[in-house]
N, C-alpha and C positions, 0 to 999 in steps of 0.2 A: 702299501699298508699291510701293516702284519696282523690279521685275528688268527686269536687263538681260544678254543672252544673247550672246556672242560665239560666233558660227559657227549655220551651219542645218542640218549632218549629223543623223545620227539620234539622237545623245546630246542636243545642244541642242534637237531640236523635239521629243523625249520630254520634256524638263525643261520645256520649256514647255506642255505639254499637262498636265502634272502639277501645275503650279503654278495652273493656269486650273480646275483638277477642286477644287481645297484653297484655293484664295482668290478667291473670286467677284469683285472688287472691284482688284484685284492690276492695273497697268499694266504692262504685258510688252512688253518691245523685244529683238527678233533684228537681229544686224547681221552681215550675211554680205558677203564681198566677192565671194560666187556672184551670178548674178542668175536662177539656174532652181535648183530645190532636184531634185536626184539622188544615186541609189545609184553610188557607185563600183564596185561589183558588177558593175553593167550598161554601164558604158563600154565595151564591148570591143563590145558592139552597135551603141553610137552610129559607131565607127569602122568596123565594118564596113554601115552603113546599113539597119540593120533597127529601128532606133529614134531619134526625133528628140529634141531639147533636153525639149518636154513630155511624151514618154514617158517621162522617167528620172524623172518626180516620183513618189516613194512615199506621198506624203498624201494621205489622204483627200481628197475634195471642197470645195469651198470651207475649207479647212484655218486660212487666216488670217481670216476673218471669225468660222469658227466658235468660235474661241477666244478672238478679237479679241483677237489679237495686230498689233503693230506694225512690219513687215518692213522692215528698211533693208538693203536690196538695191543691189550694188555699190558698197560702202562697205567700207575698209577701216582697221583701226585700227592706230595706231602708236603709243600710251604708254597704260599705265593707271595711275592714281596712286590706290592704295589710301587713303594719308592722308587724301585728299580726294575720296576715294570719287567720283571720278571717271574715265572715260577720254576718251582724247582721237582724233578721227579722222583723217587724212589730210586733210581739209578746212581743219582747225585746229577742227573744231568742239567743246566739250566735253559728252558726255552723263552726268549724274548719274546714280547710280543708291542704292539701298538694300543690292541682294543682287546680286552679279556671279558669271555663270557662266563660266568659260572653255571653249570646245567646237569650238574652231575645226581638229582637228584636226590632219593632218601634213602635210609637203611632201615632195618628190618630193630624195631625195639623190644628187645628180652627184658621182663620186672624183675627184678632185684629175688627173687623167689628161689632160696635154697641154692642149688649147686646147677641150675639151670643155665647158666650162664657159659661154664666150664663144660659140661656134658659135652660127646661128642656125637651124639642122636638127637638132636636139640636142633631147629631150623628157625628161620623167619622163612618169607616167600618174598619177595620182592623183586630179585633178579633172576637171571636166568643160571648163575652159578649156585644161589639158595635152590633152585627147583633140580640142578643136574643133582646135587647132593642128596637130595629127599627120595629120587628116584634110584640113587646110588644102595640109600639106606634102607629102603622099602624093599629091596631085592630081598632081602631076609629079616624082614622084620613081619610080623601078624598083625600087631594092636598098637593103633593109631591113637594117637591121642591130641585131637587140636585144641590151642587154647584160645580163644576168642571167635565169635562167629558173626564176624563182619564178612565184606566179600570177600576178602584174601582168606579167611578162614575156612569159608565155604568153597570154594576155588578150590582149595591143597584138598577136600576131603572129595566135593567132588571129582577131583582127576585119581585119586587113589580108592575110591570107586571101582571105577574100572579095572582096578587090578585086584579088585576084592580082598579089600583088607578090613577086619573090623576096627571104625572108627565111631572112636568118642568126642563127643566137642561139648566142653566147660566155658559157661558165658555168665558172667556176674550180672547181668541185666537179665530181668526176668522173659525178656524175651529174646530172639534171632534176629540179626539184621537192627542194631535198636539205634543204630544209627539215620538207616535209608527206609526206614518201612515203620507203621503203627503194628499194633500188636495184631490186629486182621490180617494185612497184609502178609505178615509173618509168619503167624501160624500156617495157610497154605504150603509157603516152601519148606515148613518145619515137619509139617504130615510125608511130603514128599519124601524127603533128608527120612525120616523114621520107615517110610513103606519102603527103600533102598536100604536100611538095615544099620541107619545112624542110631546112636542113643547120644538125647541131648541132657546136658546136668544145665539146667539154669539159675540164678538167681546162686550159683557159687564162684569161689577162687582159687586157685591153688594156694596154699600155704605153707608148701616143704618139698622138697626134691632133692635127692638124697643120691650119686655118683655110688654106683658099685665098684667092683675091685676094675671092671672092666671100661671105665670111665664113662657110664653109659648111666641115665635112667632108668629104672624100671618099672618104678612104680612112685605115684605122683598124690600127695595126699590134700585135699581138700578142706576150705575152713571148717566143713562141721564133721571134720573125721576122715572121713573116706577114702578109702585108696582104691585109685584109679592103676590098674598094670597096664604099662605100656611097654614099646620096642622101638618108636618113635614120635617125637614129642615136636612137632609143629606148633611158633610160636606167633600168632595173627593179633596180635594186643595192640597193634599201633607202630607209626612209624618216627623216625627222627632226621632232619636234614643232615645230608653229607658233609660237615662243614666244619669236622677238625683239625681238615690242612692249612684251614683260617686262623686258627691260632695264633697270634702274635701280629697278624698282619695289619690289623687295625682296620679293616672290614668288617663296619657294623652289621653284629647278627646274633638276635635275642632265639625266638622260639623258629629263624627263618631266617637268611641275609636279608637285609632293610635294602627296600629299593625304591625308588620314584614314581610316577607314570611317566618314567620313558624307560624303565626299569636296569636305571641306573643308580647303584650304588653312592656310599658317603665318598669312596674314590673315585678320582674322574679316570675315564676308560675302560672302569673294568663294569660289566654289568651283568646280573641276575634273571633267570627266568625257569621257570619248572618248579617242582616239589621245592627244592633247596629252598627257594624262597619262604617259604611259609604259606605262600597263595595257595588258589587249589590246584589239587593234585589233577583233576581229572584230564582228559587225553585232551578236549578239547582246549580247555583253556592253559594248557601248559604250552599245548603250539603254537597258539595266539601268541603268550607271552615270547616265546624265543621268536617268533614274524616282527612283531614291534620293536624286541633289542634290537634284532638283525639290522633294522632300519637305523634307526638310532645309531647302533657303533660304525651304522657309512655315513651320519651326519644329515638323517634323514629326519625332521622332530615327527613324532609321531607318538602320542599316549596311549597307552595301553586303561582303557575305561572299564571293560567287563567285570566286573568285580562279582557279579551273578556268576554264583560258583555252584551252587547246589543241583546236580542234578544228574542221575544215574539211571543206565538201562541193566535190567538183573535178568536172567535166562537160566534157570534151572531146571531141567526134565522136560523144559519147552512150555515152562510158563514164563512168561513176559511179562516183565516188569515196569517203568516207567515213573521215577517221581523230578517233580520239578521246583524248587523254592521249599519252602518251610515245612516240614512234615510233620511237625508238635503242635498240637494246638494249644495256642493261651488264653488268657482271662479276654473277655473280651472280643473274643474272633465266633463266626458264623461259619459251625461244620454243615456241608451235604455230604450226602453219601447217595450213591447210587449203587445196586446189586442185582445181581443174577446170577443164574446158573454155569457163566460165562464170563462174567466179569465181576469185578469191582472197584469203582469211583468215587474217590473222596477229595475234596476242595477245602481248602481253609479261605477264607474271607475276612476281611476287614475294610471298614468303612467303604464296601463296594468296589474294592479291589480284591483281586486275585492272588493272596500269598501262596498257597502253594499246591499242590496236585498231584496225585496219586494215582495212578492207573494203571488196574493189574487185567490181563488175560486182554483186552482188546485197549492198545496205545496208540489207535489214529488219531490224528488233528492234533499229534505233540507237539507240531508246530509253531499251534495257533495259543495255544496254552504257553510254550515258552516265551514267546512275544507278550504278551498279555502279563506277566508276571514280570519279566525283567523291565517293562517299559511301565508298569504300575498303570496299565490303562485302568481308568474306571469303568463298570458295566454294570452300574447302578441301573441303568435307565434302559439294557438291554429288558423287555417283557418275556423269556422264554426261558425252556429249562435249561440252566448252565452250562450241563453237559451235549448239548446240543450247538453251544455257541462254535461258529468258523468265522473265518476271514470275510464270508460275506456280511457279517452283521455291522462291520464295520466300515463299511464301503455305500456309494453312493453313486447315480452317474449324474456328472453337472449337465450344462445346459451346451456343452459342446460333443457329449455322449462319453467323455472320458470317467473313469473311475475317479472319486476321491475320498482320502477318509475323511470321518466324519465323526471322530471324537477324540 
């Protein structure tokens, strides 16, 4: 049996690690147009030089031998023709295959914003060829200018940091992080980000960007006027699935390739896991997802359930972050908040369920809090402070001394 594995992120070498566990015999090819296998996670290191190309690799030891797998490293595809259960690569070459995984992930999304697009100082951060470039162009560049400040926006400014360069970050949200944090939250990393010597523009956009003779950026002007000078221009605004070699192929895929729970595709064979999807991005559940194809393309049924995607660890200056489920509160939900000099705890509630949770400066029992929320337990009837709630509030010993739950 022939797989073949599009992209080497973590969804694609879990499915292929799973397929090599369940078909002894099985000819496995990855084709990545990476040529070092890394967490995007850790780019922000690579930029600021606390880690080189072979430190970002998270596999195991001899990883392609031990699996004997096939690695077509710097290769990139440009059609896939399901009819003919083939694809095709940039070479013109074509690789057959039996079972096709798609995992190649997302790209880095530039807005339509002036000459931004064209510019040759101009980055996303998403892979590790976005971060060698940034560092390429930071060798002589002074003023940073990031546009969004999600994590990958704070990522690229935190690792150029370290090389001391002054950076600006433009966020149309009037606060930092307005994705994974409330505005409390926020503002601590945002003091941090400003006593390291960021200056943040919030609640603006860029509006104009304008190529010098030198096909570069310079200076980046803002909806209510302002001109921002920069040298280089990191763009953190959002990403978009890998998935223009889909074209023509008739592999349904609107904001994401459409997939099952067994995250199989409208075509029979070829199947979906990672960012590409539309699912969530994050590490955890992108592995999940390529563990379940894996199974699936050896004939294994096995649904991929997790649909519990929200939930992110943030580490800036060595405050810790932690949120779990729903961070917005709505009409109708019951906020706590818990604070101190050391922390702070916030819970959204509903009808005696736990939507979602927030936990800066001390994230023990994240545990007990992600269980609780992805399982919709109720804890109406628990009597004590919430933040205080663990695993044993939930447990019980029967009449043979064994543990059981008990709601």
């Amino acid at each position: 049996m022939r797989y073949v594995i599009i992209g080497a992120g973590t969804a694609g070498l879990e499915a292929a690690r799973t397929i090599r566990k369940e078909d002894g015999s099985a000819r496995i090819s990855v084709i990545s147009a990476d040529t070092y296998i890394h967490s995007r996670c850790m780019l922000h290191k690579y930029i600021a030089g606390e880690r080189d190309e072979v430190q970002l690799d998270f596999t195991e030891d001899n990883f392609w031998d031990k699996f004997d797998i096939n690695w077509m490293k710097g290769v990139k595809v440009c059609a896939a023709c399901p009819e003919e259960k083939v694809i095709v690569l940039e070479t013109g070459e074509k690789v057959g295959y039996d079972r096709l995984l798609l995992a190649n992930e997302a790209d880095s999304f530039s807005p339509p914003v002036g000459e931004l697009r064209k510019a040759s100082n101009v980055f996303g951060l998403r892979n590790l060829s976005d971060a060698q470039a940034i560092v390429k162009e930071a060798g002589h560049a002074e003023q940073v200018l990031v546009i969004g400040s999600g994590l990958v926006g704070l990522d690229a400014a935190y690792g150029l940091l370290e090389k001391g360069k002054k950076i600006t970050i433009v966020e149309m949200a009037p606060q930092i992080l307005p994705v994974q944090l409330d505005d409390h939250a926020a503002e601590a990393y945002q003091k941090l980000f400003e006593r390291a010597g960021v200056r943040f523009i919030l609640g603006r956009k860029a509006s104009e960007a304008v190529c010098g003779h030198d096909g570069k950026i310079h200076k980046v002007t803002l909806d209510n006027g302002e001109e921002i000078p920069c040298d280089l221009v990191i763009v953190a605004a959002g990403v978009r699935p890998s998935s223009a070699y889909l074209e023509g192929s008739g592999i349904a895929c609107e904001r994401g390739v459409t997939v099952d729970t067994h995250m199989q595709t409208n075509k029979p064979g070829v199947y979906a896991a990672g960012d590409i999807t539309g699912l969530s991005g994050i590490w955890p559940n992108a592995t999940e997802q390529g563990r379940v194809a894996g199974k699936n393309m050896c004939g294994i049924p096995e649904m991929y359930t997790d649909t519990f995607a929200a939930k992110n660890t943030i580490n800036f200056f060595g405050l810790v972050t932690l949120c779990v489920g729903r961070i917005r509160e709505e009409e109708g939900d019951q906020v706590q908040i818990k604070e101190d000099r050391r922390q702070y705890k916030r819970a959204i509630l509903r009808q005696g369920k736990i939507e979602g949770i927030l936990l800066q400066g001390d994230i023990s029992n994240a545990g007990t809090w992600q269980y609780l929320i992805k399982n919709r337990i109720d804890i109406s009837g628990i009597q004590k402070d919430i933040f205080g709630i663990s695993y044993a509030d939930f447990y019980q010993v029967d009449e043979t001394g064994r543990y059981e739950w008990v709601v």
